[in-house]
Backbone as a chain_set.jsonl record, in Angstrom:
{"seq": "XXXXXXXXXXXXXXXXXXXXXXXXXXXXXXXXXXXXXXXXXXXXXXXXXXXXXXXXXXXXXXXXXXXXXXXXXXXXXXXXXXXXXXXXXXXXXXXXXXXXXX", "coords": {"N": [[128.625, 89.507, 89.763], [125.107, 90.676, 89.331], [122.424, 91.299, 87.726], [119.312, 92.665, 86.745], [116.079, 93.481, 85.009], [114.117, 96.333, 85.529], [110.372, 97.476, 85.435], [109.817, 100.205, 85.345], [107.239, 101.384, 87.308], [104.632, 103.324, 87.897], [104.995, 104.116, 90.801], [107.014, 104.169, 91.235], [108.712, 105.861, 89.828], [107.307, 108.202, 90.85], [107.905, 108.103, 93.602], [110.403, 107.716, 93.765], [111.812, 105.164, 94.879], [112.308, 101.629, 94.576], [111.686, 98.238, 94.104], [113.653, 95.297, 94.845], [114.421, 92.437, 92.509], [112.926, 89.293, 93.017], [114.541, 87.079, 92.451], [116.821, 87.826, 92.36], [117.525, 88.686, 94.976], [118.77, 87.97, 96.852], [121.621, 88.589, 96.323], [121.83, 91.137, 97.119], [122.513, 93.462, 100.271], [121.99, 91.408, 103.026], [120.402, 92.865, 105.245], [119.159, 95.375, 106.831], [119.538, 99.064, 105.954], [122.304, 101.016, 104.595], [123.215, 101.436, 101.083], [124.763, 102.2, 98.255], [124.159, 104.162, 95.539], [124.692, 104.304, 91.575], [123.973, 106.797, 89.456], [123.146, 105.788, 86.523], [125.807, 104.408, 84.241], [128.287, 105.895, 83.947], [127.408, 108.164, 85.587], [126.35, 109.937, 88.728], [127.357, 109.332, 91.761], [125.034, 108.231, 94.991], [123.814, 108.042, 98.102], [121.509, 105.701, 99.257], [118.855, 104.009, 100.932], [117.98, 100.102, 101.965], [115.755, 98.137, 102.907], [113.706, 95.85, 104.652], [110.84, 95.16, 104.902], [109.319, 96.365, 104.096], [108.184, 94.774, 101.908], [106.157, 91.902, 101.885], [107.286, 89.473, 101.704], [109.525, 90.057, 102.565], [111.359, 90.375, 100.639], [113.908, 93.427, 99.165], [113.48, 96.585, 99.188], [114.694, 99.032, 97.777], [115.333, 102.682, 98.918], [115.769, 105.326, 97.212], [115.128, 108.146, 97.25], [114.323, 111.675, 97.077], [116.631, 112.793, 94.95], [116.78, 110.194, 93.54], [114.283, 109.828, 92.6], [113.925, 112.284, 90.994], [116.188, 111.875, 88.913], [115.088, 109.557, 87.843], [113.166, 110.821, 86.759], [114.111, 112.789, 85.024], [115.274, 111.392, 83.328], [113.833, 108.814, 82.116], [110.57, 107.215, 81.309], [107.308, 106.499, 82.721], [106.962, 102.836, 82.756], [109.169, 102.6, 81.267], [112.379, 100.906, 80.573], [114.519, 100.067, 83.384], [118.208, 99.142, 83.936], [119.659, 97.094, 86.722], [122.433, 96.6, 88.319], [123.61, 94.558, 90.133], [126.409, 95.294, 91.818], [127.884, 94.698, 93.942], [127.011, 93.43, 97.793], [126.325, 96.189, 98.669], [126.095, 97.81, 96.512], [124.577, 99.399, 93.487], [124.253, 99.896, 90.092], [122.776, 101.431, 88.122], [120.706, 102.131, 84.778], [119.954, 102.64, 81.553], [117.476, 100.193, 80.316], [117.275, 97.55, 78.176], [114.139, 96.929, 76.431], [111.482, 95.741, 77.95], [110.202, 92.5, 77.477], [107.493, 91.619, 75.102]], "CA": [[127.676, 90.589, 89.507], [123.759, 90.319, 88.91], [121.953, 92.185, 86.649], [117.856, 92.348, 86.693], [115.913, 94.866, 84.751], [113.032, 96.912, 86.632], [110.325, 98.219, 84.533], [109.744, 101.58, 86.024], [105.835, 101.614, 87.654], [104.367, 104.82, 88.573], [104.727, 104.824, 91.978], [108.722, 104.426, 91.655], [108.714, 107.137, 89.456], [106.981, 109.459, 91.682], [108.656, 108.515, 95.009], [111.905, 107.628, 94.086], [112.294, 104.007, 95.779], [111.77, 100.106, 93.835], [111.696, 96.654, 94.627], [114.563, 94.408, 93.933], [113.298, 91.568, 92.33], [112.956, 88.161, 93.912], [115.695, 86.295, 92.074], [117.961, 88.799, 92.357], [117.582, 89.958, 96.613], [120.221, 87.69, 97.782], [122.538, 89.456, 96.285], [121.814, 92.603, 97.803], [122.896, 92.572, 101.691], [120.432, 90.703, 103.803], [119.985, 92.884, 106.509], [118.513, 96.781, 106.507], [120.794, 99.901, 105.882], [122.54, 102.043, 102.952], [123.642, 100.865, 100.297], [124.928, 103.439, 97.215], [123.678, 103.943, 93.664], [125.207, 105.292, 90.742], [122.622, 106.791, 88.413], [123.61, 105.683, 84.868], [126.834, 103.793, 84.243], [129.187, 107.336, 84.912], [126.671, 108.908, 86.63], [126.814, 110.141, 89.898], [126.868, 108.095, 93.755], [123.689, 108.788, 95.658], [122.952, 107.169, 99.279], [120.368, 104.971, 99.528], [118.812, 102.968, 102.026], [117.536, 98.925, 101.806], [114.529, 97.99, 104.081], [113.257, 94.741, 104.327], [109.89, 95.401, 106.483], [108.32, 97.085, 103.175], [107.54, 94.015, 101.134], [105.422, 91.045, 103.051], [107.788, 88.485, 102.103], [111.099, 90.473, 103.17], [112.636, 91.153, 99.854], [114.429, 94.224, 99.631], [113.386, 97.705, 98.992], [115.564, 100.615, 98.135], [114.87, 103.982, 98.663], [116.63, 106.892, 97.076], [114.492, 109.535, 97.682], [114.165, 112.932, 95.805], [117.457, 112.114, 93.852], [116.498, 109.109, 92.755], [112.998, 110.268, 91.802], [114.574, 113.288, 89.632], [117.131, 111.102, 88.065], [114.17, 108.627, 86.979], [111.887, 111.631, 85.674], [114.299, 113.646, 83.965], [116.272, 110.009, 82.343], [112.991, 107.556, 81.557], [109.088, 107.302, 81.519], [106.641, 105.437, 83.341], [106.886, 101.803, 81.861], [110.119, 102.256, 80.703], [112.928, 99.552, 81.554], [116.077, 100.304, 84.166], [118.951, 97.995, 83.94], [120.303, 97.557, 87.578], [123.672, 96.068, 88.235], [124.466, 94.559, 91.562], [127.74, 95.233, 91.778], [128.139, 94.025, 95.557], [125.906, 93.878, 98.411], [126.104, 97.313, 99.055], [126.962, 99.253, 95.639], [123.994, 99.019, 92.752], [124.267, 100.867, 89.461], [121.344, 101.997, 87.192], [121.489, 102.71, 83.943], [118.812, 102.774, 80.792], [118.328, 98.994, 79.583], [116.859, 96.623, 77.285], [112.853, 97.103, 76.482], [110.865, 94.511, 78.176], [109.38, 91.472, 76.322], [106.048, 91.772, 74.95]], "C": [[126.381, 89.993, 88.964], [123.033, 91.067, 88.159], [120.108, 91.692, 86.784], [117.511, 93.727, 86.146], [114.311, 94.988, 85.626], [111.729, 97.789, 85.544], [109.64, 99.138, 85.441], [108.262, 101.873, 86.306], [105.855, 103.049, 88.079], [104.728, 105.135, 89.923], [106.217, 104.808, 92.389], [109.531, 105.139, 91.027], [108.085, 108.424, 90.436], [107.713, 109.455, 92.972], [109.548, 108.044, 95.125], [112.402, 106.198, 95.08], [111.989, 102.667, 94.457], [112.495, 99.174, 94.318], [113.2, 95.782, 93.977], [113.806, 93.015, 93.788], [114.236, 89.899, 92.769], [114.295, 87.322, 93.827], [116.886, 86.624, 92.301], [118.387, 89.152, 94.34], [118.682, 89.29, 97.663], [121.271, 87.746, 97.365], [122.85, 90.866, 96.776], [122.525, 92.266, 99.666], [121.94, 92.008, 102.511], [119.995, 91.801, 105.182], [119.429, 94.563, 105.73], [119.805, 97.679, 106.771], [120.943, 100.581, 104.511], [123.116, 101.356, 102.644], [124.013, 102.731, 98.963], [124.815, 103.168, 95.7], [123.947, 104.72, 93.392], [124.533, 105.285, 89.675], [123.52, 106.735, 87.311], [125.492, 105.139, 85.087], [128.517, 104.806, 84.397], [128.42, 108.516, 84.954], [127.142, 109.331, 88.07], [125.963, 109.093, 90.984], [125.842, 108.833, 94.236], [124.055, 107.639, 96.405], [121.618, 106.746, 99.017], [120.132, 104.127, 100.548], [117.653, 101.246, 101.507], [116.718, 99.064, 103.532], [114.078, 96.443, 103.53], [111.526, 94.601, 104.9], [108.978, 95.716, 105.324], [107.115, 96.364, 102.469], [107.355, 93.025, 102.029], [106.73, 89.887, 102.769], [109.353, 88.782, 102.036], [111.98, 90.607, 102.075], [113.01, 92.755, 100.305], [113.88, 95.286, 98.85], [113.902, 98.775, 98.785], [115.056, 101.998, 97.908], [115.997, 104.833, 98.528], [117.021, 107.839, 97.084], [114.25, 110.57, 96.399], [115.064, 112.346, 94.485], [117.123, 110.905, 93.225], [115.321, 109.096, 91.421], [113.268, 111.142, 90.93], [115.253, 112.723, 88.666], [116.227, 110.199, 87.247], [113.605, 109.725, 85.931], [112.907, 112.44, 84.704], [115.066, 112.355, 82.677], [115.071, 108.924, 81.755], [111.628, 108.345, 81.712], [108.233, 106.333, 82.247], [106.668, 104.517, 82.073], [108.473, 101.422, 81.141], [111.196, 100.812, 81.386], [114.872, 100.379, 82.367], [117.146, 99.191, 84.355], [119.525, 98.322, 85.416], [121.127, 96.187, 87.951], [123.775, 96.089, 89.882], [125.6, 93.95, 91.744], [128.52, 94.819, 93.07], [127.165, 94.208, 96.375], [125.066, 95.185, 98.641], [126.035, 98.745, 97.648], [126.013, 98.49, 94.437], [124.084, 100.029, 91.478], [123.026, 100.576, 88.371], [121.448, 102.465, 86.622], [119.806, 101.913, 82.512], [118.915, 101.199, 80.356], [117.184, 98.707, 78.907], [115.344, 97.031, 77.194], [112.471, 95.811, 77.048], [110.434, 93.88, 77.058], [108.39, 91.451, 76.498], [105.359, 90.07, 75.877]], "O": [[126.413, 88.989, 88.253], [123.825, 92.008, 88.099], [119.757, 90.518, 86.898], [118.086, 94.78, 86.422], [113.628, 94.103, 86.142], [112.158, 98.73, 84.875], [108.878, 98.684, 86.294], [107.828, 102.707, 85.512], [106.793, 103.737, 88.482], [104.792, 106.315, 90.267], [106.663, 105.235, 93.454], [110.728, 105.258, 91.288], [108.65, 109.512, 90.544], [108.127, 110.501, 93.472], [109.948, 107.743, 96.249], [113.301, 106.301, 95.914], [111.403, 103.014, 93.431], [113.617, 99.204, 94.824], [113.587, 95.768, 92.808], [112.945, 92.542, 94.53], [115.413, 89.54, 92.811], [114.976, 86.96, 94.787], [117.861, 85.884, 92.428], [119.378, 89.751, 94.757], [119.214, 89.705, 98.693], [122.12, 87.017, 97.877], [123.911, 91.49, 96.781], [122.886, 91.183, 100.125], [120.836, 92.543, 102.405], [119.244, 91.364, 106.054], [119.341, 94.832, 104.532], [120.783, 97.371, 107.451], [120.112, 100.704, 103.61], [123.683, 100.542, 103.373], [123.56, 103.875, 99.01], [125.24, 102.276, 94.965], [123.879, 105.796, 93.987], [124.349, 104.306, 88.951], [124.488, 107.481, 87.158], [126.214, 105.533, 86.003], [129.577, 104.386, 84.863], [128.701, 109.615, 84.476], [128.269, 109.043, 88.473], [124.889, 108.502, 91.087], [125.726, 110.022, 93.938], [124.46, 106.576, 95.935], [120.735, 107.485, 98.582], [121.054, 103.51, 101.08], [116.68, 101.386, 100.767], [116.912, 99.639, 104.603], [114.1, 96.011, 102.378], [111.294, 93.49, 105.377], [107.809, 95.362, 105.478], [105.935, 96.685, 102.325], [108.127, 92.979, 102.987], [107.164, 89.407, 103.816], [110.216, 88.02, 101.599], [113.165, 90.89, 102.254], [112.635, 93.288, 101.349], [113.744, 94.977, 97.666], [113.649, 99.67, 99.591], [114.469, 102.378, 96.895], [116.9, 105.063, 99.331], [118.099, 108.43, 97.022], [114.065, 110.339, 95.204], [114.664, 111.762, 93.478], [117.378, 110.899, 92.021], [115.283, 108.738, 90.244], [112.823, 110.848, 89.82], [114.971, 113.025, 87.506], [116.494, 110.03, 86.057], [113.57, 109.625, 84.705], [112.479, 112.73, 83.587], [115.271, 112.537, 81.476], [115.469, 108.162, 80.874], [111.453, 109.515, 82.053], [108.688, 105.19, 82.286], [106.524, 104.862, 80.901], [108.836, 100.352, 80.653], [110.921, 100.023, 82.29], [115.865, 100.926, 81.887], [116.774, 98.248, 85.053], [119.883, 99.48, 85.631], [120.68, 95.041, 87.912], [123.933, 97.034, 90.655], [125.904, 92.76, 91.826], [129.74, 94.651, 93.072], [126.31, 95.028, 96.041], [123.853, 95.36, 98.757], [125.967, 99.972, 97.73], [126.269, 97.314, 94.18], [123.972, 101.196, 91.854], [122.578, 99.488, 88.008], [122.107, 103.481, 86.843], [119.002, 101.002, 82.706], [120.019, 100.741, 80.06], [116.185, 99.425, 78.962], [115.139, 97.715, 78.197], [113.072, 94.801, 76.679], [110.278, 94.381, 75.945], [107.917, 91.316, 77.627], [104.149, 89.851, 75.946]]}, "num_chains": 1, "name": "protein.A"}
């Protein structure tokens, strides 16, 4: 399992998708498709889909959509930090974490 935290920019608060980050994207699956996230550690499963096409140098992208975007706005704030757990290629969980370092 991998663990990276995300700190929550505006524009993945408003439309419900974010970047996995670099260190972390070959753990995700390499190719494009769904994958499923469970908001908050017994939260509920949501579909999602991975895209690689989004970012120029082919990391991975997930989008969640509405659900995702509700689950951010009514659980955090812009800036805040998301702990996300990749729990296998396909299965990521999200869940409130650590404050970034100044």
């Amino acid at each position: 399992m991998q663990t990276f935290h995300l700190t929550l920019q505006p524009t993945y608060y408003r439309r419900g998708f974010f970047n996995v980050a670099v260190a972390c994207d070959h753990h995700l699956r390499p190719d494009e498709g769904p994958v499923l996230l469970k908001l908050g550690r017994h939260g509920v499963d949501i579909e999602a889909r991975v895209t690689r096409r989004a970012n120029r140098n082919g990391t991975a992208r997930v989008y969640g959509g509405a659900r995702l975007r509700d689950w951010f706005q009514r659980s955090f704030a812009v800036g805040d930090t998301v702990e996300i757990d990749l729990q296998s290629p396909d299965w990521l969980v999200l869940e409130a974490g650590a404050p970034a370092a100044a």
